[in-house]
C-alpha positions as CSV (number, residue, x, y, z in Angstrom):
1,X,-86.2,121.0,-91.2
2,X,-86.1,117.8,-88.6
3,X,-85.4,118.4,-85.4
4,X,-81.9,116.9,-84.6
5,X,-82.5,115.9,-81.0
6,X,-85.0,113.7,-82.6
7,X,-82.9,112.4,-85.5
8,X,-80.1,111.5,-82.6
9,X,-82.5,109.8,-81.0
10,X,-83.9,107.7,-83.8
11,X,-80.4,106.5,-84.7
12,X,-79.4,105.9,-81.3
13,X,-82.7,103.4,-80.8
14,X,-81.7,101.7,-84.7
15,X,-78.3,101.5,-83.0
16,X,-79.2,99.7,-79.7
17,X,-81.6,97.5,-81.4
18,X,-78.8,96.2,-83.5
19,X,-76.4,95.3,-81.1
20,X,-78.5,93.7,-79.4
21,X,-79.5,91.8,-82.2
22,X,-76.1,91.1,-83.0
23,X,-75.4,90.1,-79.3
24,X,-78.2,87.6,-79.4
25,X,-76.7,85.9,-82.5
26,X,-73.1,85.6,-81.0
27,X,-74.8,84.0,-78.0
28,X,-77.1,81.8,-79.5
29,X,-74.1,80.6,-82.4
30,X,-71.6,80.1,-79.1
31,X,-74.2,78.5,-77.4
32,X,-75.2,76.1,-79.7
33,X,-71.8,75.2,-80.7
34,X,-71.0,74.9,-76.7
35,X,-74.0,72.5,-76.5
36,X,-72.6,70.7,-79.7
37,X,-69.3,69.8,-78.2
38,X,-70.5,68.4,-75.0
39,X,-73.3,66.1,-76.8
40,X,-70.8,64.5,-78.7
41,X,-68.1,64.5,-76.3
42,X,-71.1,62.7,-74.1
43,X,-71.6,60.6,-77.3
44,X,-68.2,58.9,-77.8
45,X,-67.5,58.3,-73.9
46,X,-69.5,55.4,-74.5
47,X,-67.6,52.5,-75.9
48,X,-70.2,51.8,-78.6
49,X,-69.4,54.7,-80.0
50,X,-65.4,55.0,-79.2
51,X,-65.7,52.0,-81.9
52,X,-67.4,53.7,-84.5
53,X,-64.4,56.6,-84.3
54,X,-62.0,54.4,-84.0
55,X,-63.1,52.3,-86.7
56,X,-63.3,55.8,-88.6
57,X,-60.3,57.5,-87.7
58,X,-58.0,54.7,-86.2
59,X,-54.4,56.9,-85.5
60,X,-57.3,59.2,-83.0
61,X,-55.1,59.0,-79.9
62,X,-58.3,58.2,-78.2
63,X,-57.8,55.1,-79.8
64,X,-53.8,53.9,-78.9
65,X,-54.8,51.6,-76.5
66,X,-58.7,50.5,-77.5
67,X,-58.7,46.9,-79.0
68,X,-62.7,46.7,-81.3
69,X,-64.6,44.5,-82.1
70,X,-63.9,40.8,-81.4
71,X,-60.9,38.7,-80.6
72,X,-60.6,36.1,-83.7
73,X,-60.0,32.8,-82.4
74,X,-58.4,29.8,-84.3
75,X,-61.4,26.6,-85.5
76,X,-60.6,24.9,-82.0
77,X,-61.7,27.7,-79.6
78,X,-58.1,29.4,-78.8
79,X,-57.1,32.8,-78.9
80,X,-55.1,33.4,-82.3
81,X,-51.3,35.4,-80.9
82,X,-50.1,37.4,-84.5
83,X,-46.5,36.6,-83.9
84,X,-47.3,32.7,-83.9
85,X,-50.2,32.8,-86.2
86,X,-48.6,34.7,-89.0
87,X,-45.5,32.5,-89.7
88,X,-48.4,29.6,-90.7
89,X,-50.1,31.3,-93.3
90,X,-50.0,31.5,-96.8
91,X,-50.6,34.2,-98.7
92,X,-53.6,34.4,-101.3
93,X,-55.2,31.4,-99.0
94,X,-57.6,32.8,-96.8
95,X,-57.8,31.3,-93.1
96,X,-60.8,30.4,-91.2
97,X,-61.1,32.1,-88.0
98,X,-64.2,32.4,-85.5
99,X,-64.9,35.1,-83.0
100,X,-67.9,37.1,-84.1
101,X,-70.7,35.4,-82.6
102,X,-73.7,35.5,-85.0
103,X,-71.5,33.9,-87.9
104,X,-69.7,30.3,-87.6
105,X,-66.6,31.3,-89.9
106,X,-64.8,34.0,-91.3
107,X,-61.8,34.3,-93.7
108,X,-59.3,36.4,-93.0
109,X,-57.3,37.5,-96.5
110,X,-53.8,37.2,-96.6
111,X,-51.3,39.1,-98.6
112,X,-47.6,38.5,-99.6
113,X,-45.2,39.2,-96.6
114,X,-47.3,37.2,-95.4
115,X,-49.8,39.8,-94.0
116,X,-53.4,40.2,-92.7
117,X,-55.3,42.3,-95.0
118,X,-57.7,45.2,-93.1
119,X,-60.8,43.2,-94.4
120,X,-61.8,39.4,-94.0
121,X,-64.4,37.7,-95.3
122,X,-68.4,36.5,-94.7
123,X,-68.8,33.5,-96.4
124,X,-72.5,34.0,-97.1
125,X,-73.5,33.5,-100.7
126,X,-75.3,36.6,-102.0
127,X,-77.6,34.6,-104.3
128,X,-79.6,33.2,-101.5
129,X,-77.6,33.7,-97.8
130,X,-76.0,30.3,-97.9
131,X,-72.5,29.5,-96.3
132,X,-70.2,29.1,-98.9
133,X,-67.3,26.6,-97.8
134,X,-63.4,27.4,-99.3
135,X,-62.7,24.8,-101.8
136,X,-58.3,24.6,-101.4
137,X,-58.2,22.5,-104.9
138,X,-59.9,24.9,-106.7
139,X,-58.4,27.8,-105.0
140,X,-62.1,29.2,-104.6
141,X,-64.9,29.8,-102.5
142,X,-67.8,27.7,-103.9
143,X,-71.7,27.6,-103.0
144,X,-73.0,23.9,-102.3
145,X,-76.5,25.5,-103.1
146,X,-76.4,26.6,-107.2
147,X,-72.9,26.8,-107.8
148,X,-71.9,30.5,-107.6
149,X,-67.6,31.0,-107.3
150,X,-65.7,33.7,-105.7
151,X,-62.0,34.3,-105.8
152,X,-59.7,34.1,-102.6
153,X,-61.0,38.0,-102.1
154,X,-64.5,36.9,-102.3
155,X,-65.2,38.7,-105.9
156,X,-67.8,36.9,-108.1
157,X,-66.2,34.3,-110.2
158,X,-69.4,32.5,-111.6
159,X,-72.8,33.4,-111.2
160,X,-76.0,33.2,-110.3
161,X,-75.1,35.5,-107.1
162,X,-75.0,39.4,-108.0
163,X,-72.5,40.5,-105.9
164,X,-69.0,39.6,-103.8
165,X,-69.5,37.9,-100.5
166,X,-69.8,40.6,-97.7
167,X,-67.1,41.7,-96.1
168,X,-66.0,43.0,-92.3
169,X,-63.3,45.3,-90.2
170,X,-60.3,43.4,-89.3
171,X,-57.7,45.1,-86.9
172,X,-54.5,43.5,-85.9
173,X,-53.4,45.2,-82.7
174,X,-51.4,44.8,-79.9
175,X,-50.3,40.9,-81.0
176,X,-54.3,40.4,-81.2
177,X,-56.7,40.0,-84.3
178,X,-60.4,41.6,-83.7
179,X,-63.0,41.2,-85.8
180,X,-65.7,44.3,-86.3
181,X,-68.5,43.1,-87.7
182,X,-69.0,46.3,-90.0
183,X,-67.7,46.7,-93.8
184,X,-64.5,48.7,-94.3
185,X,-65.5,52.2,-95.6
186,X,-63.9,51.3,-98.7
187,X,-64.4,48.0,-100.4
188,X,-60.5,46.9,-101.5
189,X,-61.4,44.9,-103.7
C-alpha cells in the first residue's frame, strides 16, 4: 500500500503547480488586455485617428465638438454657412463645391427638404480618370472623353465606364460642411 505522506505530498505539488499556472494566465490575459487599452487609447489621441472613429461612429461623445475633414467652400473661394447655402439649392441637382485639396470639384447630392445627403461626389470618370463636368440640360454627369453618363447620384447611365463615379464622407456640422475624402462605409446608392 502507498505511503500517504507521500500521496499528500504528490497532490499538494500537482496542486501548487496549477495555481500557479492558473495565476500566470490571469496575469498575462489582464496584462495584455491592460496593454491593449492604453495602445489604442494612445492611438486615437491623435487627430488622424479621432477622424477615422468619428467617421466610424459619429454620436461617440468624443466626437460632439470635432469638425473632419475639410471645410467645403463655394467655386469663388468662400466658406459655404449651411443656413445661407441651403435655402439656394435644389434638390436632385448636385452643387459644386471645393475644399479637398487634391481634387478641383466635388458635388454635393441634394435631397428633397432640401437636404445635404451624407455622401457627395468625385467627378472622375471610371473608364479612364477623367473629370466628368455636370451637364444641367441633360440633368447628367457626362464624360467629354468617350461619352460615359451618370445620374445626379453618380450611378452609371451609359457606358464604356464599369462602375459609378467615386464617392466621399460629407458631414454637415456646426453650420459648416466638411468634406472627408474617404467613401461612406456604405455606398447609398
Amino acid at each position: 500500500m502507498a505511503n500517504p505522506s507521500v500521496r499528500r505530498s504528490s497532490s499538494a505539488l500537482f496542486s501548487h503547480r496549477r495555481r500557479s499556472l492558473l495565476r500566470y494566465l490571469v496575469g498575462g490575459g489582464a496584462g495584455a488586455i491592460a496593454l491593449g487599452l492604453l495602445r489604442s487609447q494612445a492611438a486615437f489621441s491623435q487627430g488622424s485617428n479621432l477622424e477615422r472613429l468619428c467617421s466610424a461612429y459619429p454620436l461617440n461623445s468624443r466626437c460632439v465638438d470635432y469638425l473632419p475633414g475639410s471645410r467645403a467652400l463655394d467655386l469663388s473661394g468662400a466658406a459655404i454657412a449651411v443656413d445661407a447655402y441651403l435655402p439656394t439649392l435644389t434638390p436632385g441637382t448636385p452643387a459644386p463645391v471645393k475644399g479637398l485639396p487634391e481634387t478641383e470639384l466635388t458635388y454635393l447630392v441634394i435631397e428633397q427638404g432640401p437636404e445635404i445627403a451624407p455622401y457627395g461626389i468625385q467627378p472622375v470618370c471610371t473608364h479612364l480618370g477623367c473629370t466628368v463636368p455636370w451637364n444641367a440640360e441633360r440633368n447628367r454627369f457626362i464624360c467629354p472623353c468617350h461619352g460615359s453618363q451618370y445620374d445626379p447620384e453618380g450611378r452609371v447611365v451609359q457606358g464604356p465606364a464599369p462602375r459609378s463615379l467615386p464617392l466621399i464622407t460629407v458631414v454637415v456640422k456646426q453650420n459648416q460642411i466638411r468634406l472627408v475624402d474617404r467613401a461612406p462605409a456604405i455606398d447609398p446608392r
